[in-house]
C-alpha positions as protocol buffer text, in pm:
chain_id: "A"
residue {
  index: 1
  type: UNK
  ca { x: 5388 y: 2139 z: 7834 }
}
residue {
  index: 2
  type: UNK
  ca { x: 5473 y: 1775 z: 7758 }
}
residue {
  index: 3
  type: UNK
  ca { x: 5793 y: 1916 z: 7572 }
}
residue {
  index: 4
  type: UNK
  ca { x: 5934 y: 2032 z: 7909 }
}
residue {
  index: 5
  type: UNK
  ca { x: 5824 y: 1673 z: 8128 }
}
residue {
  index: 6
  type: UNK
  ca { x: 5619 y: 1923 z: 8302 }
}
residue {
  index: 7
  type: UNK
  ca { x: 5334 y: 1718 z: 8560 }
}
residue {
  index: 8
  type: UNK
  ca { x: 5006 y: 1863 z: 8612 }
}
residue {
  index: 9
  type: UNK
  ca { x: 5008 y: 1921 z: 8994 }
}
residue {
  index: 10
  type: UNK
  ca { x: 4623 y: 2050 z: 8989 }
}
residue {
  index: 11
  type: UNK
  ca { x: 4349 y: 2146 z: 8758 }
}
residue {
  index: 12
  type: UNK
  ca { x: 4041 y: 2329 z: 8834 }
}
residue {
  index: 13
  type: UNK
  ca { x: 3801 y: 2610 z: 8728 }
}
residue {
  index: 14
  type: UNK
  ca { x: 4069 y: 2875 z: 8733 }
}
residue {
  index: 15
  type: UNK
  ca { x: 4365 y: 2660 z: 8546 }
}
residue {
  index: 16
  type: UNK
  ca { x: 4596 y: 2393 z: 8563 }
}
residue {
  index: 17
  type: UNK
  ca { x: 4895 y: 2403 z: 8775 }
}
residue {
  index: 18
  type: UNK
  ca { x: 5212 y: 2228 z: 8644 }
}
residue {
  index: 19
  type: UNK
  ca { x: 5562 y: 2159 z: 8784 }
}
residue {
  index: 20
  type: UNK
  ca { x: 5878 y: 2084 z: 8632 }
}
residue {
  index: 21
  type: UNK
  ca { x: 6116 y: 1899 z: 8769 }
}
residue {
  index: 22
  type: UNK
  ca { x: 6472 y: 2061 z: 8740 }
}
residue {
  index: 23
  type: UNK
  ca { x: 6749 y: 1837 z: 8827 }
}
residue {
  index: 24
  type: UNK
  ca { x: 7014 y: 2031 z: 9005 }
}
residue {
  index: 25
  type: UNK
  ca { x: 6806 y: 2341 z: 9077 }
}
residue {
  index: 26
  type: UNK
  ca { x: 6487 y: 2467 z: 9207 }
}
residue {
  index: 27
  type: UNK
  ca { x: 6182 y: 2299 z: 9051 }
}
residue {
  index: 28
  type: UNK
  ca { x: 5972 y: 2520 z: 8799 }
}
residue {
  index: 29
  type: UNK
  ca { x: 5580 y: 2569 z: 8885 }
}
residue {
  index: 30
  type: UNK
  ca { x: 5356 y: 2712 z: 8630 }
}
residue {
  index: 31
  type: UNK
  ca { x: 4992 y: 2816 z: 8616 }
}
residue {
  index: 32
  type: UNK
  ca { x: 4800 y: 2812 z: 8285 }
}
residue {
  index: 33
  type: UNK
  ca { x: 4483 y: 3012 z: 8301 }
}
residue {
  index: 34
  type: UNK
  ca { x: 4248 y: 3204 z: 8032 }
}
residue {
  index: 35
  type: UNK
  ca { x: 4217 y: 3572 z: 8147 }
}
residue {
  index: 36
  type: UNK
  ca { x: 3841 y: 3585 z: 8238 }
}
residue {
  index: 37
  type: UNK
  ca { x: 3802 y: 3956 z: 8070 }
}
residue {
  index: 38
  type: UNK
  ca { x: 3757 y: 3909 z: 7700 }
}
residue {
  index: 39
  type: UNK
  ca { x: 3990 y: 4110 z: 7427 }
}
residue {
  index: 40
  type: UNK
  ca { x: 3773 y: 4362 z: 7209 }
}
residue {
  index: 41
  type: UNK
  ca { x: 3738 y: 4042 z: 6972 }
}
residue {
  index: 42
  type: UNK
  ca { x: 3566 y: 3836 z: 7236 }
}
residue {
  index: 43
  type: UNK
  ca { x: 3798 y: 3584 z: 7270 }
}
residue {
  index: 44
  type: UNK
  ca { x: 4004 y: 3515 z: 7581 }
}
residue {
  index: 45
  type: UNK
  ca { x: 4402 y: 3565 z: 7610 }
}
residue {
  index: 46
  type: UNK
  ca { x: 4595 y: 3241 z: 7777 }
}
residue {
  index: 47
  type: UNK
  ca { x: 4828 y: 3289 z: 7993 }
}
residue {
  index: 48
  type: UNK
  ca { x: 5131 y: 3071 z: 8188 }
}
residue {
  index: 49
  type: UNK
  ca { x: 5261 y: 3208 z: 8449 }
}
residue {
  index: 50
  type: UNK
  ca { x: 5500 y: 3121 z: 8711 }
}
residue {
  index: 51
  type: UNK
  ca { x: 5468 y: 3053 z: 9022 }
}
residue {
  index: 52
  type: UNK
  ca { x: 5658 y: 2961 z: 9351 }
}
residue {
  index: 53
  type: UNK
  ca { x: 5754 y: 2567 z: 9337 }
}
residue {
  index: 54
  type: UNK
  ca { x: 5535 y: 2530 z: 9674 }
}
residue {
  index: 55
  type: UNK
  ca { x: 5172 y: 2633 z: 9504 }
}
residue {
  index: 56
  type: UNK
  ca { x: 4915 y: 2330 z: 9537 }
}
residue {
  index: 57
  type: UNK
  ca { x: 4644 y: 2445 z: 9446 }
}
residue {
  index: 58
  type: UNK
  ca { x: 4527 y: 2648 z: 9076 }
}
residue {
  index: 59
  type: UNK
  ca { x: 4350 y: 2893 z: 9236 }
}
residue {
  index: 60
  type: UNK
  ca { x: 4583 y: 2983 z: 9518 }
}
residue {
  index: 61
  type: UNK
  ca { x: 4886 y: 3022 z: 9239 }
}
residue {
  index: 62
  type: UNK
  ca { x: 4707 y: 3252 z: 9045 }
}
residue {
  index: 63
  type: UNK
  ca { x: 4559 y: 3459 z: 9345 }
}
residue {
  index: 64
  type: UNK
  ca { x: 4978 y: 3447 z: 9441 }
}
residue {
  index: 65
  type: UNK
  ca { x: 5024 y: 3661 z: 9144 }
}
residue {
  index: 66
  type: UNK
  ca { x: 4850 y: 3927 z: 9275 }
}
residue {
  index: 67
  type: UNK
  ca { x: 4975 y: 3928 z: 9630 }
}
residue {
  index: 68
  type: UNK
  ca { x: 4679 y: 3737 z: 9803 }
}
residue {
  index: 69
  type: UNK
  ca { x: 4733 y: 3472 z: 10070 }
}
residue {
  index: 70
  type: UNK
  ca { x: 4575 y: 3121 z: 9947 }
}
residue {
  index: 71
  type: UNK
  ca { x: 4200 y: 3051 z: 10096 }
}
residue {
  index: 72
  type: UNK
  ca { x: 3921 y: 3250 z: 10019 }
}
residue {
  index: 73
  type: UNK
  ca { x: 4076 y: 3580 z: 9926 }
}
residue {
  index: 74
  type: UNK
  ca { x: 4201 y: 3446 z: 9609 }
}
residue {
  index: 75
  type: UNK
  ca { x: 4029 y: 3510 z: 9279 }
}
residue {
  index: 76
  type: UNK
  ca { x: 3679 y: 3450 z: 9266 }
}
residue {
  index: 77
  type: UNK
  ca { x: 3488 y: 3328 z: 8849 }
}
């Protein structure tokens, strides 16, 4: 992410949350997150996704990219 100037906006035990800041346009937010279910290997796929510019928190970003309102009803580990 340091290629882009991308910030880490918040980090915790579902990802880190990162926003870029885009000059004459809409700032980028991204959430980087392990998928919790391992591949048939065992090891676990990474993903960044991304998010609306407005997403605080890890947890609520990724629970946004299933359709659930922030708070509790997000994903759970």
């Amino acid at each position: 992410m340091d290629s882009a100037s991308a910030k880490t906006v918040a980090v915790d035990e579902f990802g880190t949350l990162w926003r870029i800041t885009a000059r004459y346009e809409e700032d980028i937010a991204l959430v980087d997150l392990l998928n919790s279910t391992p591949e048939p290997d065992d090891s676990f796929k990474r993903y960044v996704l991304r998010v609306p510019p407005d997403q605080t928190v890890s947890r609520d970003a990724i629970g946004w990219t299933f359709g659930l309102p922030p708070g509790p009803t997000a994903p759970r580990r």
